[in-house]
ROFIFI-240146 format. One record per residue (C-alpha): residue number from 0; x, z, y. Coordinates in steps of 0.05 Angstrom, whole numbers, plus 5000, padded with zeros to 4 digits. Example, Ala and Ser with C-alpha at 12.3 -4.5 7.8 and 13.67 -1.06 7.14 Angstrom:
REM residues 2
bakol:east:up:north
0:5246:5156:4910
1:5273:5143:4979
***
This chain:
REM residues 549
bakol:east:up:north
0:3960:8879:8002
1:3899:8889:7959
2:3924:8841:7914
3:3983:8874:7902
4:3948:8941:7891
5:3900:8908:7836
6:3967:8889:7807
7:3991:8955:7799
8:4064:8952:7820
9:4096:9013:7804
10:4124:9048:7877
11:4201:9050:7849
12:4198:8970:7851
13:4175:8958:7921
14:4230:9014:7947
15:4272:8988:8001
16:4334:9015:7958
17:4322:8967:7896
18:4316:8903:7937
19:4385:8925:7981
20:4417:8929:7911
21:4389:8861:7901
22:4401:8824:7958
23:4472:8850:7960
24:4530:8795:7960
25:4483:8739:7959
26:4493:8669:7989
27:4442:8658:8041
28:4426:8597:8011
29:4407:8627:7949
30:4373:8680:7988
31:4329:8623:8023
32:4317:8585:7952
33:4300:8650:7918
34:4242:8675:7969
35:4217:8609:7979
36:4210:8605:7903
37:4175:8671:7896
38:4130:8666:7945
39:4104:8598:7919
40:4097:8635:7856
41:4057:8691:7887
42:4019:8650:7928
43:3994:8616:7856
44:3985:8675:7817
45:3940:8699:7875
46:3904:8629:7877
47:3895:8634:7793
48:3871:8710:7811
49:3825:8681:7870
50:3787:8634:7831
51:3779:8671:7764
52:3828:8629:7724
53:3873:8687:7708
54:3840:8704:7653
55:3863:8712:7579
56:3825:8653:7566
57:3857:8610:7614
58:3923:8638:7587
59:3909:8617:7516
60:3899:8551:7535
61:3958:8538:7587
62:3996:8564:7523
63:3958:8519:7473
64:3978:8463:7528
65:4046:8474:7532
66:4054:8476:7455
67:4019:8418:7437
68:4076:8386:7484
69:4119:8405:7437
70:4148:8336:7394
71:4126:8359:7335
72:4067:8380:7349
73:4048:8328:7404
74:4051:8289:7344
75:4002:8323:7301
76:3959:8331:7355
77:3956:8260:7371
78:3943:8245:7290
79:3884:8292:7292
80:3855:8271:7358
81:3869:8194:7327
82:3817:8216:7269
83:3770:8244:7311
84:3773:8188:7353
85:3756:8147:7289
86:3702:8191:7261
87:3668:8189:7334
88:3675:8113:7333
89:3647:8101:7259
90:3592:8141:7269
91:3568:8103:7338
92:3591:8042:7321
93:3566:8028:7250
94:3493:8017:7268
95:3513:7957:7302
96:3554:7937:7241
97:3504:7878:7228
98:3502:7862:7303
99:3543:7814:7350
100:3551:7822:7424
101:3538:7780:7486
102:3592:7787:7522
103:3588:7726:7562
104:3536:7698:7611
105:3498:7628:7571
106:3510:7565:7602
107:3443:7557:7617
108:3393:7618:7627
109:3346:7633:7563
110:3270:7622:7581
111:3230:7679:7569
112:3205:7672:7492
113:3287:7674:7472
114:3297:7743:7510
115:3240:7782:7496
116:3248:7765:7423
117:3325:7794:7432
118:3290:7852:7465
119:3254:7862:7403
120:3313:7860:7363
121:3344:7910:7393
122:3292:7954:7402
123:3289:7964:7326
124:3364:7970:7326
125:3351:8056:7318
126:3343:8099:7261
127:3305:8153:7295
128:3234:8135:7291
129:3215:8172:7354
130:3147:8143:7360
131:3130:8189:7301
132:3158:8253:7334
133:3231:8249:7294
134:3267:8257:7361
135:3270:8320:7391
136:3266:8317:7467
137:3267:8254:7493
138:3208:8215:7485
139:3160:8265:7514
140:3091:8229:7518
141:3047:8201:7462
142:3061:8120:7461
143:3006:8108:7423
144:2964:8112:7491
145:2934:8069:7543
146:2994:8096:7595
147:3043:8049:7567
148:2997:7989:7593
149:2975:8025:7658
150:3059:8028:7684
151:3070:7953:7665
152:3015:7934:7700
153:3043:7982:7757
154:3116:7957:7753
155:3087:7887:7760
156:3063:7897:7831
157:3121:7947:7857
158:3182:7916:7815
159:3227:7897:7870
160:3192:7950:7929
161:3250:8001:7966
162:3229:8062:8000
163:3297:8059:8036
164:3252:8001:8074
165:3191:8039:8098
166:3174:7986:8154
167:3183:7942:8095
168:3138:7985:8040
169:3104:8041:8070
170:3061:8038:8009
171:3123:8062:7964
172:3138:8120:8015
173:3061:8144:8017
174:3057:8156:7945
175:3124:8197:7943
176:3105:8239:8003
177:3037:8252:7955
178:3076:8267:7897
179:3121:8317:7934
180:3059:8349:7957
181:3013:8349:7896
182:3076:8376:7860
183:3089:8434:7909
184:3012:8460:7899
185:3025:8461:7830
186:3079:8503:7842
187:3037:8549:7895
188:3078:8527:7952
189:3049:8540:8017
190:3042:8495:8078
191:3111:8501:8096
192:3137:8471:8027
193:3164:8407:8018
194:3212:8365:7980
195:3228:8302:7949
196:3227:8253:7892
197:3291:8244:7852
198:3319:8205:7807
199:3329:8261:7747
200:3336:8333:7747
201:3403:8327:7753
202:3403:8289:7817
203:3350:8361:7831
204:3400:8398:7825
205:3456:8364:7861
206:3413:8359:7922
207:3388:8438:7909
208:3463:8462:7909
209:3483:8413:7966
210:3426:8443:8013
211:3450:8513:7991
212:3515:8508:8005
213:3505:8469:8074
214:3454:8518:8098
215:3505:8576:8075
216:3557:8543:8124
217:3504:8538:8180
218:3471:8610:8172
219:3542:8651:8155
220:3592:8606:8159
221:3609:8604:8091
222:3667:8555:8076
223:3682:8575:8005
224:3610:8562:7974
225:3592:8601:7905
226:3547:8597:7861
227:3512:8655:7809
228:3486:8621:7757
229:3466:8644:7669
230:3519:8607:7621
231:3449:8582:7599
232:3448:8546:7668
233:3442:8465:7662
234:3505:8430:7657
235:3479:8402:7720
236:3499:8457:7763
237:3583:8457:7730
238:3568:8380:7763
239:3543:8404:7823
240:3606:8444:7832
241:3652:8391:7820
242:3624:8342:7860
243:3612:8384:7915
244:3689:8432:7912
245:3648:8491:7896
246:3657:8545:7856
247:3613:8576:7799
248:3610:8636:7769
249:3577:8643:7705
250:3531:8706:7682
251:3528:8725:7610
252:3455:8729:7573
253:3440:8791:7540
254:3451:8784:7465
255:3376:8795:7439
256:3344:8760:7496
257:3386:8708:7512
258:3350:8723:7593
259:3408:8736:7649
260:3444:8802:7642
261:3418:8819:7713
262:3466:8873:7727
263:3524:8835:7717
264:3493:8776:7771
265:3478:8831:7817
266:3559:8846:7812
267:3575:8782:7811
268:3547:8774:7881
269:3597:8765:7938
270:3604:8752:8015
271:3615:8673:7993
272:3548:8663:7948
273:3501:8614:7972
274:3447:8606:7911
275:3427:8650:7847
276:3399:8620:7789
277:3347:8626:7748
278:3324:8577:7688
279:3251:8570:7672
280:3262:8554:7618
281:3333:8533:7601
282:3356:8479:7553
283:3388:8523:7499
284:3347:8563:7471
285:3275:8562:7518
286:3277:8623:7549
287:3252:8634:7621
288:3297:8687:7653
289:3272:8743:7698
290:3253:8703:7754
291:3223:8764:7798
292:3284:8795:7794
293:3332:8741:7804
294:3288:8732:7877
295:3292:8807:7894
296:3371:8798:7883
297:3361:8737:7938
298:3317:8778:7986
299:3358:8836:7976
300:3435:8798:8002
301:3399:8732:8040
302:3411:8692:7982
303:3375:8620:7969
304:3346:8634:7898
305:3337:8558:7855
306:3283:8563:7792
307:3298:8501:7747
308:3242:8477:7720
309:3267:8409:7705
310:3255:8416:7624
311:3186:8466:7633
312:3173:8432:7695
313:3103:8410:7677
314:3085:8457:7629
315:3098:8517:7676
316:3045:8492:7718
317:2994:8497:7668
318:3011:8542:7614
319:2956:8596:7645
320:2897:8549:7648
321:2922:8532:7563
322:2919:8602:7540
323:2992:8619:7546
324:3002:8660:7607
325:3081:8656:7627
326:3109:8706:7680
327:3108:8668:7753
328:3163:8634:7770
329:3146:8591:7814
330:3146:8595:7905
331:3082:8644:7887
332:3147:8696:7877
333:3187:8719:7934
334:3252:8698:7950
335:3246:8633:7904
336:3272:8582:7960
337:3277:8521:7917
338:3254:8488:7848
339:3267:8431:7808
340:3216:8395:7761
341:3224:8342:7727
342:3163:8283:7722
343:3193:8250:7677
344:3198:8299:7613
345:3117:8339:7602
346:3099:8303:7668
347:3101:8234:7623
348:3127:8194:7678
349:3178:8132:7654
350:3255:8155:7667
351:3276:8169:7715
352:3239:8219:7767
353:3232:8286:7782
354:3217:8333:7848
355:3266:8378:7878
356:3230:8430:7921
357:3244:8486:7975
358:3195:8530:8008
359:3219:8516:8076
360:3236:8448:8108
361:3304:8493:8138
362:3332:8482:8071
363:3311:8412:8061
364:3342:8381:8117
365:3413:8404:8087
366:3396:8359:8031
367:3390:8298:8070
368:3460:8253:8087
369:3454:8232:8157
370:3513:8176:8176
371:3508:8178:8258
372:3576:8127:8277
373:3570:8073:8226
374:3568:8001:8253
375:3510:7987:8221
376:3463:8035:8246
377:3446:8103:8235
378:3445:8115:8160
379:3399:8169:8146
380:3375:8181:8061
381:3341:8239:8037
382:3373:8243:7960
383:3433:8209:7925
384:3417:8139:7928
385:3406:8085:7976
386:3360:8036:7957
387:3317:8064:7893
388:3264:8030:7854
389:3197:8035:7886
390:3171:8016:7821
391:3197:8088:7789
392:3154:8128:7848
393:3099:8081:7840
394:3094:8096:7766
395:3108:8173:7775
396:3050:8170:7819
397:3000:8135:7774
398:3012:8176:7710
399:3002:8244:7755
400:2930:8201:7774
401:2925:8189:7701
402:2921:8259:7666
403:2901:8291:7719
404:2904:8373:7720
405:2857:8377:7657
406:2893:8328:7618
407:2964:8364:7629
408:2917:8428:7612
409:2900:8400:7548
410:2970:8362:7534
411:3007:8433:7544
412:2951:8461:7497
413:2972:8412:7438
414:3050:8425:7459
415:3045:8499:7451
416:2995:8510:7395
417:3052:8464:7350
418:3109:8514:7380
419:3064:8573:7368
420:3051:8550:7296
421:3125:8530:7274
422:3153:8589:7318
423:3103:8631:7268
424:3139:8595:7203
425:3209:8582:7217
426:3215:8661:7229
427:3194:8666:7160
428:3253:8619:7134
429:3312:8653:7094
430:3379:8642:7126
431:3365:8621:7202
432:3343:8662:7260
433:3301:8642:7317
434:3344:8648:7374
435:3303:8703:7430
436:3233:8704:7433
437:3218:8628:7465
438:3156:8624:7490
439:3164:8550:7514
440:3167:8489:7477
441:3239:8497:7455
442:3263:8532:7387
443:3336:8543:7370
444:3363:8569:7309
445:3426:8593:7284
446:3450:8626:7217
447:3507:8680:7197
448:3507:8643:7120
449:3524:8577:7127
450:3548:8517:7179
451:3491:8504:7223
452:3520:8442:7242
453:3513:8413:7175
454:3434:8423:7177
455:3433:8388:7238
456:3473:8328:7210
457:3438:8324:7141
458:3367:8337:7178
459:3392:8277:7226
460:3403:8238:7150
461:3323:8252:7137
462:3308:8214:7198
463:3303:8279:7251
464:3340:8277:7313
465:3361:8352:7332
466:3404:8381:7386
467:3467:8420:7369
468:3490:8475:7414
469:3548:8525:7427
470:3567:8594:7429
471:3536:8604:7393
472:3528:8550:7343
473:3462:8537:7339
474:3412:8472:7332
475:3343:8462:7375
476:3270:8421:7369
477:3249:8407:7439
478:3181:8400:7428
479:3135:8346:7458
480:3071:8315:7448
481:3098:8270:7392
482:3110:8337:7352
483:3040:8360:7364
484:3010:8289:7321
485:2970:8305:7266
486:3025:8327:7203
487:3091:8318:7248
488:3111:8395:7244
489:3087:8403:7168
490:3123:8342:7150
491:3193:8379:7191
492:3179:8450:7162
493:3186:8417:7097
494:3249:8379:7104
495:3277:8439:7149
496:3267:8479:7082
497:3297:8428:7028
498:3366:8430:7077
499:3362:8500:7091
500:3369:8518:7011
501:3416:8462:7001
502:3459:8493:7058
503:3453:8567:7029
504:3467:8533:6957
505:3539:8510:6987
506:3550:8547:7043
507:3622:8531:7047
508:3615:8454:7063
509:3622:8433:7124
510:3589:8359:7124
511:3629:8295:7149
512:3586:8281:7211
513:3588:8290:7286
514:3562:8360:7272
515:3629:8383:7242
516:3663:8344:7303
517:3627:8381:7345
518:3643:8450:7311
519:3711:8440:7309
520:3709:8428:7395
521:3689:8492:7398
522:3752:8527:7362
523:3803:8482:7414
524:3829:8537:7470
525:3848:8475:7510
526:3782:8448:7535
527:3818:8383:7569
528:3823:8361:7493
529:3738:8370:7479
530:3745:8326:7541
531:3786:8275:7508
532:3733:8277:7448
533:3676:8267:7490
534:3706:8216:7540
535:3716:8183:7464
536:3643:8188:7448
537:3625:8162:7507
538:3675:8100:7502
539:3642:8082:7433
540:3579:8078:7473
541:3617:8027:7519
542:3648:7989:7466
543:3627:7917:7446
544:3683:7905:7393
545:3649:7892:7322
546:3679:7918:7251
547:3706:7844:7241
548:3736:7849:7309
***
């Protein structure tokens, strides 16, 4: 067997002689119980060996498992996990430390005076003052403009619409199919493009992966569906995979560039592979990998090639026309099949939209769930969801009205003159490094003198909102256009020096906040516990107890 052969068994084992000696005076029985037993065994070494989990990593942490059974240790274990559990918990929880809950429904409903001024309440509940560009990511338009009032007046008239209703709202399902389309020509899709409107990039690139692998089973009959993907890849694709009993294999990034080591995809490649990845750019550390060469990989063995575009999605578009030509990655390159884009990060869209996209309606239709036997008709969606909010395509579609192509021109112009300028200083900064050459609107740093968790955490104490990463350790600024206000990056450059020289004064301290947490997850070999942390973090999110409680 060519697994045995990879083994290599010596020839003296597998002679005939050796297992005569050992199946001499044996009880059939034990005979029976004894091949059984080893060819279970077998079987699951060669399913481990099958699926890349025979590994020395996966061996460290099977061991770490099986000692942390151990009483003693089981105990310490459960100790430390206890305080992490705790540290997690203060650390969510204490902002609502002057805060009760509702937790029942009132008697009698509230008129509208008593909720919004709840609302308003908890809308100054945060720290984070995002509307002055403290928050990196996720507010990604200006607030100060006339956009907020243009989508309430649009969620007034489309609030309770459903495109899963067309007869019903055909309005709702003519401004998606004109989105799909005015997003496509951005990308330089042709006539054959198409797509449709999400409900986040993740959803993207569910649907992306789920019309891979289904047109992989159609086209070659592919029934154990891979995927090729950067470790830089959005944790949306590991999601993908689960969801969907796929499997992923994960390509390293060369250590300057932090782009795809494209050799090692190319090898990576096998008769089961139904979609390469490429990141333009990816979350990390805002780097675009080699597109062009990803696609000639696809073209080359037949392979679907996805772009994700959901962070640069609506810069990519536009970078050229601002003075900051990018390399194409978009349907203009051959072999790109599919791209996701999200509307509702540089496109300034409310959460939660984006476009998926494929250069050929032969993918598409894999994406869609069709239900032909159910008693209540045929069931026939196009993404995820059933019903979705009209209102969220109806406001996607009037802030792509709003700005216009000049107006994203001239918002990606602000967006990248600010990277541009702090890319320029933070290079100069003693004891960090810029992280690649990014030539997006993400920065990431990291530093060989000190914790760079504890810069995030103390810059998170002066009111910024960073985002840590791992292996490396490492902290980014996802730049938007609340960065690019007048003083936001000088006032940041400033208070990213003070921390820096406090950090490289005491480089040994560690800092007590979720920064140190989330250095420590990365020193566990068993990942099931960094599970248990975050399922913790996210069950402080969920919790409604109170510190008197």
């Amino acid at each position: 067997m060519q697994f045995l052969s990879k083994l290599a068994i010596p020839d003296s084992i597998l002679s005939s002689d050796v297992w005569n000696t050992l199946v001499a005076n044996r009880d059939k029985i034990q005979l029976i119980v004894a091949t059984v037993s080893a060819t279970l065994t077998a079987l699951k070494i060669y399913e481990l060996y099958d699926n890349d989990q025979l590994t020395i990593k996966s061996l460290k942490e099977k061991s770490f498992r099986l000692m942390v059974r151990l009483p003693y240790l089981k105990e310490i274990a459960a100790k430390q996990l206890a305080e992490v559990d705790d540290t997690i918990s203060h650390q969510i929880r204490k902002i609502f430390d002057n805060y009760s809950y509702i937790t029942n429904l009132p008697l009698n409903g509230l008129n509208s005076d008593n909720i919004v001024s709840k609302l308003e309440e908890y809308a100054e509940i945060g720290k984070i003052d995002w509307r002055r560009g403290r928050a990196s990511g996720t507010v990604y338009c200006d607030a100060n403009t006339n956009l907020t009032e243009l989508m309430v007046r649009v969620y007034e008239k489309t609030a309770y619409t459903n495109p899963l209703h067309p007869d019903v709202f055909p309005g709702i399902n003519k401004m998606e199919a004109e989105i799909v389309r005015i997003v496509c020509n951005l990308f330089n899709g042709d006539s054959e493009s198409c797509g449709t409107l999400t409900c986040g990039g993740t959803e993207s690139i569910i649907l992306a992966v789920k019309a891979s692998r289904d047109y992989g089973r159609q086209t070659k009959g592919i029934s154990r569906a891979e995927i090729v993907a950067p470790v830089t890849a959005h944790a949306a694709f590991q999601k993908a995979a689960q969801l969907l009993n796929m499997k992923i294999r994960f390509i390293a990034v060369e250590p300057d560039s932090y782009k795809v080591n494209l050799k090692a995809m190319k090898r990576a490649i096998s008769g089961n592979t139904v979609m390469l990845v490429g990141s333009a750019c990816n979350y990390p550390h805002g780097i675009i990998d080699d597109i062009e060469e990803i696609a000639k990989l696809g073209l080359k063995y037949s392979i679907p090639v996805h772009v994700d575009c959901c962070l640069g999605g609506f810069l990519v578009p536009f970078m050229r026309s601002a003075g900051f030509p990018i390399p194409a990655v978009d349907f203009s390159v051959a072999g790109v099949t599919s791209i996701s884009a999200d509307t509702h990060k540089y496109g300034y869209a409310p959460k939660g939209s984006s476009v998926v996209m494929y250069a050929h309606k032969k993918y598409r239709k894999h994406q869609f769930s069709v239900q032909t036997d159910w008693p209540g008709g045929i069931y026939a969606t196009p993404t995820l969801a059933g019903s979705r909010c009209g209102a969220n395509i109806a406001n996607c579609w009037a802030t792509l009205l709003h700005f216009g192509f000049e107006g994203y021109v001239e918002s990606t112009k602000k967006i990248m003159r600010t990277q541009r300028y702090l890319k320029a200083e933070m290079s100069k900064l003693d004891g960090v490094y810029i992280m690649g050459d990014p030539n997006m609107s993400v920065i990431a740093i990291k530093s060989d003198r000190f914790n760079i968790f504890r810069l995030s955490d103390r810059m998170s104490e002066l009111g910024w909102s960073l985002n840590p990463l791992q292996y490396p350790s490492a902290v980014h600024i996802c730049l938007t256009l609340m960065h690019a206000q007048t003083g936001v990056a000088d006032a940041f450059l400033a208070d990213l020096k003070t921390v820096i020289q406090e950090c490289l004064d005491s480089p040994t301290e560690t800092g007590d906040g979720l920064g140190v947490i989330y250095g420590m997850a990365q020193t566990l070999p068993d990942r099931s516990l960094v599970t248990d942390i975050a399922s913790h973090y996210i069950d402080g999110i969920y919790t409604t107890w109170t510190k008197d409680q």
